[in-house]
N, C-alpha and C positions, 0 to 999 in steps of 0.2 A: 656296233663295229663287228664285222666279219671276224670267224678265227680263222685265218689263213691256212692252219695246221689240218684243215675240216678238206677232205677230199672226197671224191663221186665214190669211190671204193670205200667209203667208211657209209655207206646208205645201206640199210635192209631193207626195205621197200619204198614201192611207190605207188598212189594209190589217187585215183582219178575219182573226183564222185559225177556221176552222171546223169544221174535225177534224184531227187525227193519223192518221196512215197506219201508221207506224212511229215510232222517234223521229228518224229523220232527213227524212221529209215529212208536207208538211205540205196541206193544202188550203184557201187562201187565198182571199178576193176583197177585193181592191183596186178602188181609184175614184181615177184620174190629177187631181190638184188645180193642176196648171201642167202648160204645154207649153212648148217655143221658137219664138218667131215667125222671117217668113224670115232677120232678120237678127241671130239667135245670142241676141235677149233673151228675159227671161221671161216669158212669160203666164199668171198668173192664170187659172182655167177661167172665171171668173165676170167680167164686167164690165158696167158701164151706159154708156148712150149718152143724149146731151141736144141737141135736132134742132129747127130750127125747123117748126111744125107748125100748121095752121088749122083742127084736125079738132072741139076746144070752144071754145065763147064764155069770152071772159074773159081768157084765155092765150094765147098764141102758141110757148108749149116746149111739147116732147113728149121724156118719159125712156123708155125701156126698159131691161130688164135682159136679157142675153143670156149664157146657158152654154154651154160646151162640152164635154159629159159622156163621157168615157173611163173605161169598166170592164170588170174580166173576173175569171174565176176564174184563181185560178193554182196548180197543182202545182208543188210548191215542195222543192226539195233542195236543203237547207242547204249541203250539203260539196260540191257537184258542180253548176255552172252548166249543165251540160249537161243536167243530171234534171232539170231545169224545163220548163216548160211552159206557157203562156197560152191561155185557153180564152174566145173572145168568141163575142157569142150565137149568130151562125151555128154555134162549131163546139158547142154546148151541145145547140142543136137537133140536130145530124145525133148526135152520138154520144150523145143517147139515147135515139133513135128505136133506136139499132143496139141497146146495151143492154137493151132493152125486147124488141127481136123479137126476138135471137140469143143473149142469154145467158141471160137472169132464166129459160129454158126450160129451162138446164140444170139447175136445181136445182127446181123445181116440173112439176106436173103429168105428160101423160103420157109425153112426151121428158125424164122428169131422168134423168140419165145415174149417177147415184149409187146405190151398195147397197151392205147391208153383207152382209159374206164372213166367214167365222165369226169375227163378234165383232169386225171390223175393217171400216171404211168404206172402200171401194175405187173407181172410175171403172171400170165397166164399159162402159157406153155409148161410140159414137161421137160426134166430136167435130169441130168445125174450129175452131183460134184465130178472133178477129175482131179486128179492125185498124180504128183509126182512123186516116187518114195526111194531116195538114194537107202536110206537104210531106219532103222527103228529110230534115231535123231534127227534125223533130217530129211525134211518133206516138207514138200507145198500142195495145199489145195487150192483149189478155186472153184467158187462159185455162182453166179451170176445175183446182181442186186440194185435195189434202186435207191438212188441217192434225193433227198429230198433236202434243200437250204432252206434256209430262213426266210429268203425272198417268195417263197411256194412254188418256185421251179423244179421242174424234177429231170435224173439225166439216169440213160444207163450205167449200169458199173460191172467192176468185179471185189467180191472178198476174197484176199488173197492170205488163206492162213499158214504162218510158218512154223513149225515144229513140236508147236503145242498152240490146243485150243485155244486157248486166251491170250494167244498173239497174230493179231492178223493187223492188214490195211484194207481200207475203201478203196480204191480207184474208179472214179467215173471212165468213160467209155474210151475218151482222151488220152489219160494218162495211163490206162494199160496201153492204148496203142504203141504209146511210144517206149514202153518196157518190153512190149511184142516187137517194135521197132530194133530194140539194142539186140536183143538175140535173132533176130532176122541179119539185119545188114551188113553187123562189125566183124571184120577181121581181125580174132582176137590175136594172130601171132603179130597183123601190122601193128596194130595195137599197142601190144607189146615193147615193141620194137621202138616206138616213139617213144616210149617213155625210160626205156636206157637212155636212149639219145640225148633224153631232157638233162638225163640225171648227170650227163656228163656236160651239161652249160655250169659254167659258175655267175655269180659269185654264190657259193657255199655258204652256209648257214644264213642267207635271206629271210628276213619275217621270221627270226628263230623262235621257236617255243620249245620254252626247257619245262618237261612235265618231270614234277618231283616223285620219287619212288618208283618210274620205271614206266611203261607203256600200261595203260588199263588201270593205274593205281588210284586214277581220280578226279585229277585237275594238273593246274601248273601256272605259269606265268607267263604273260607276251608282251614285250614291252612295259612290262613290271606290273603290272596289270593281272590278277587273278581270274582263271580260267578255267570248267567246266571240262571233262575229258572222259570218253570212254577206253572199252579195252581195242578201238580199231583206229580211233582218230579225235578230234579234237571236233567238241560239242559242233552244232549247227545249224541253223535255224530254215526253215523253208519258208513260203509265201505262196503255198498252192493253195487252191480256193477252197480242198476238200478239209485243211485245219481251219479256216475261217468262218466255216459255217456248221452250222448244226445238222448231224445228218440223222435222217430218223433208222433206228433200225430194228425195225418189226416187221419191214420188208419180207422175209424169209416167211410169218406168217401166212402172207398168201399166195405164196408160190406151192404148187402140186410138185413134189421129187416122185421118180418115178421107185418102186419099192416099195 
């Protein structure tokens, strides 16, 4: 049963996932729905204001309505606070300008660095990883790789490593496209913008899940049903083909960097 007393203004985020990586990331854009004012309370993004005003006959109020719009993508790992990552439009712009001139060249046209060697897909070309570095915590690299299934098919990819060495994704040639996709084509303030709008459909508390000890504490319950929980969302499972199969990776072995 709904709790009726549950209003769109009692929401702090909202949070869209937009594709699987793997099944432990995920890539996300969220829209911050409260903030803390200076002195520890909570704000509403959204408020109105009622002002004495001379500007039509008849009246003397004048309302407005005023927002305060926070959004960003966010690479998101479940298990590991540290594999995350926030992506607002400044850094959208610069890393995909870099994506667009530095990588999408390794695999098309006349710099693709890929051939096959008898019967197997290899990196014979030169290469330099590329880096995106908001700051000493947060970064992505990437690097160009070849993905080899169980089947002995093999497909282009990318490793894409976030913040520290020992957390990255595979992505075949596919599914970065359509991560190059989300930062290419989405208008993040329409974006945005849909997802106040949502926030303001009821009924409230729908498919509620009450996570016990706070957001990020662990798990929780859905339908009384015990539940799996990170610090960004509630667990999730993919069904891309890059967790189904065994990929090799010693790849990097015979790829020439340039350096």
């Amino acid at each position: 049963m709904n709790d009726s007393s549950v209003n769109y203004i009692d929401f702090d985020r909202i949070a869209d996932t937009l594709m699987f990586f793997d099944n432990i990331h995920t890539l996300d854009f969220c829209t911050r729905l409260s903030t803390k004012d200076k002195n520890g309370y909570r704000r509403f993004y959204e408020f109105e204001m009622q002002y004495q005003s001379n500007q039509y006959l008849g009246t003397d109020i004048g309302r407005s309505i005023k927002r305060s719009m926070s959004f960003y993508y966010l690479i998101n790992n479940k298990n590991m606070f540290t594999g995350s990552m926030i992506l607002k439009v400044n850094d959208v712009y610069i890393l995909h300008i870099l994506l667009k001139d530095k990588v999408l060249s390794w695999f098309f046209g006349k710099d693709r660095i890929f051939s096959e060697n008898d019967k197997r897909l290899v990196i014979n070309g030169t290469y330099q990883p590329v880096e995106y570095i908001k700051d000493l915590q947060n970064w992505l690299r990437f690097e160009p790789i070849v993905i080899e299934y169980e089947d002995g098919t093999y497909k282009e990819g990318i490793r894409m490593t976030i913040n520290i060495n020992e957390d990255f994704v595979d992505m075949n040639i596919d599914k970065f496209l359509e991560f190059f996709g989300y930062l290419n084509y989405q208008n993040m303030y329409l974006q945005s913008e849909a997802q106040c709008n949502y926030a303001k459909i009821s009924p409230y508390t729908a498919n509620n899940i009450v996570v016990s000890g706070g957001l990020g504490s662990g798990g929780g319950t859905y339908n009384g049903e015990r539940i799996a929980e990170n610090k960004y969302g509630i667990n999730q499972q993919s069904d891309n083909k890059e967790t189904k199969n065994k990929k090799s990776n010693d790849f990097l072995n015979n790829a020439k960097k340039k350096g």
